[in-house]
N, C-alpha and C positions, 0 to 999 in steps of 0.2 A: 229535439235539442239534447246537448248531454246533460246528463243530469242523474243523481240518484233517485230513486222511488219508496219513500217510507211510507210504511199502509199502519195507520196509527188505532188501534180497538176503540168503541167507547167501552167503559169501564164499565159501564149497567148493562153492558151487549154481552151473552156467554156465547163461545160462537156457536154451540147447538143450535142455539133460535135464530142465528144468521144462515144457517148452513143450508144450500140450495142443491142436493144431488137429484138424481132423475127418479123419475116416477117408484116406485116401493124399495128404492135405494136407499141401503143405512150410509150413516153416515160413515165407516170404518168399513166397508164394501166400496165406496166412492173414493175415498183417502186410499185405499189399497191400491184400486184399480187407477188412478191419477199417480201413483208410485211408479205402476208398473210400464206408465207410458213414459215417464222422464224417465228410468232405467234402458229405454227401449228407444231413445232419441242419443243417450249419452252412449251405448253400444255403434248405433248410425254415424255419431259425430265420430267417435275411435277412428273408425273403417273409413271414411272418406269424409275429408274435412272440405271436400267441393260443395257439399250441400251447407256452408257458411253462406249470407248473404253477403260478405264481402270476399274478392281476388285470394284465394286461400295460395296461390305462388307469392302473397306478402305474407302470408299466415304469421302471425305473431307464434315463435316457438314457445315450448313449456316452460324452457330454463328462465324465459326472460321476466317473469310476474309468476308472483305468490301472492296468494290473497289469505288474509290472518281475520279467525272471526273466533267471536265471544258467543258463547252458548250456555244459557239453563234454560229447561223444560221448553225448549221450538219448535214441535214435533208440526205445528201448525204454522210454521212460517220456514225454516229451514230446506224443505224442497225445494220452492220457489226465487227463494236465494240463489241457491245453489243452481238451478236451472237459468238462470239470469246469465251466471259469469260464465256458463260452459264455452259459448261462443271461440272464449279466449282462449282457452285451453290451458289455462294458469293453473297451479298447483297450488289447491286449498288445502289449510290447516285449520283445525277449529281445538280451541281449548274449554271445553267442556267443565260446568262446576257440577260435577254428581246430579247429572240429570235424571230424573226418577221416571221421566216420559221415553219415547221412542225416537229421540232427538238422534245416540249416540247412533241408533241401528241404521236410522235414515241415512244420515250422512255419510255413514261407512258404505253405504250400497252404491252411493253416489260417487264414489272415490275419492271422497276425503280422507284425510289422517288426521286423526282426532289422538288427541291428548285431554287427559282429566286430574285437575287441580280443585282442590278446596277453595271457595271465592272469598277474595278478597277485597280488593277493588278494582274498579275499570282501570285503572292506568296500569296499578301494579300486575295484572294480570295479563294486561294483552304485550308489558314489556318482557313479563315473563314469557310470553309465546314466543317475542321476538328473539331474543336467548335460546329458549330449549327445545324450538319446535324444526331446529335445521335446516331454516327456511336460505335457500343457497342462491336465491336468483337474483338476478341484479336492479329490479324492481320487485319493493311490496306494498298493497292495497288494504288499506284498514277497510272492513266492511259491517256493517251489526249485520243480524240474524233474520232482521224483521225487514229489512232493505232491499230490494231488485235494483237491477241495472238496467236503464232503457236501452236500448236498441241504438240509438245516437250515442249514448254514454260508451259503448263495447263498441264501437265502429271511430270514435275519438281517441279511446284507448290503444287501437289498437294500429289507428296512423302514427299517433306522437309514438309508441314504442318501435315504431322500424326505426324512425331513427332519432331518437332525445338528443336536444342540445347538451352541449359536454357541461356548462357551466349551471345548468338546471336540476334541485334536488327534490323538490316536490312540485306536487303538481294540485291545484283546487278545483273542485268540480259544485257543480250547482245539487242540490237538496230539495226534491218535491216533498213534501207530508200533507200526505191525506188521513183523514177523518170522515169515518161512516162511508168511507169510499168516495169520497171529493175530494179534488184537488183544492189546498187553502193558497191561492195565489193571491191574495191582498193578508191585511193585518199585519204587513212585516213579516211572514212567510217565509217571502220567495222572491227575490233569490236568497238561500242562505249559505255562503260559500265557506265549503271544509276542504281541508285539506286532508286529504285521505291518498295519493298515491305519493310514495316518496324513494328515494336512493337507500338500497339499505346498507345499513351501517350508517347513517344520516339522520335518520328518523325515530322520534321518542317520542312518547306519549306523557305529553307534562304531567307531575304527580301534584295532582289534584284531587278533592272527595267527589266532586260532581263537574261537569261541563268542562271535561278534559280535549287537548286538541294534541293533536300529533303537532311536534314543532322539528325544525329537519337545525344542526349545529353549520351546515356550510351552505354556498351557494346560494342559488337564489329561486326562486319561485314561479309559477306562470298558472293563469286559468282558461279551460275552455271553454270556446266560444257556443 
């Protein structure tokens, strides 16, 4: 199904004591080596974008999605983000708050452009990306740091962008959040429908202190199935 994937910590978990590499593997010998394979699939996607699981003659081009993400200290979640969206071959920008971890190097390796700003808050920051980060393509994707894209979610993405109805400025998609690595499908969970892909120049991020939503000023809206 489409859908986002948030992988949520428990707070008493450091993830040292979670962390599972192979037999007399540190953990920073695993994380290297798990680097060097996503560097080494996103060099394969460059060179031939046949090995997509979907018809790459519809290939969704660069120009047409940008994806805008918010970063302090992700050095432990931002690979995986970013290995998520490659499929699409969207042009990531990430605005960085003085990350003091390996957040800014990862990401740069990965071929993001990364910008760094003093944080302020979510709304005001990720509008600020939208403004200064030159983002020029005719679709952009709010994404956090801690979030993956299933497989349905990039394969949905990437039918509606051949060709978006004219009259359609954003788009909502459905929200997994896991805890302790389960999916929380009851309790009001799930579905929890955001709007995260919209028309740019359409789309703000309401200024709020907390549980801000992108809201688009024209047209009209649609969710995937």
């Amino acid at each position: 199904r489409s859908a986002l994937r948030l992988a949520a910590a428990h707070p008493a978990v450091q993830p040292s004591r979670v962390w599972r590499g192979g037999a007399g593997e540190s953990r920073t010998a695993a994380f290297t080596r798990t680097l060097q394979i996503l560097q080494a699939n996103r060099r394969r996607t460059n060179a031939s974008r046949t090995r997509h699981r979907f018809n790459t003659r519809e290939f969704i081009r660069m120009e047409r999605l940008s994806v805008l993400i918010l970063t302090a200290n992700e050095e432990n979640n931002i690979a995986k983000c970013l290995a998520s969206i490659a499929p699409l071959g969207a042009q990531v920008y990430i605005v960085d708050s003085m990350s003091t971890d390996r957040t800014v190097e990862i990401a740069r390796s990965l071929g993001a452009v990364v910008f760094q700003r003093a944080w302020t808050t979510y709304a005001d920051q990720f509008n600020w990306g939208l403004d200064h980060c030159g983002l020029e393509t005719e679709w952009v994707m709010r994404l956090d740091a801690d979030e993956e894209l299933t497989h349905g979610l990039v394969v949905a993405i990437a039918e509606f962008l051949r060709a978006p109805p004219e009259d359609v400025s954003g788009v909502y998609v459905r929200r997994r959040v896991y805890f302790m690595g389960r999916w929380m499908r009851h309790g009001g969970y799930y579905p929890t429908w955001l709007l995260r892909i919209f028309r740019n120049g359409r789309g703000r991020c309401e200024l709020l202190a907390m549980d801000e939503h992108i809201v688009v000023d024209a047209g009209c809206t649609l969710r995937f199935n």
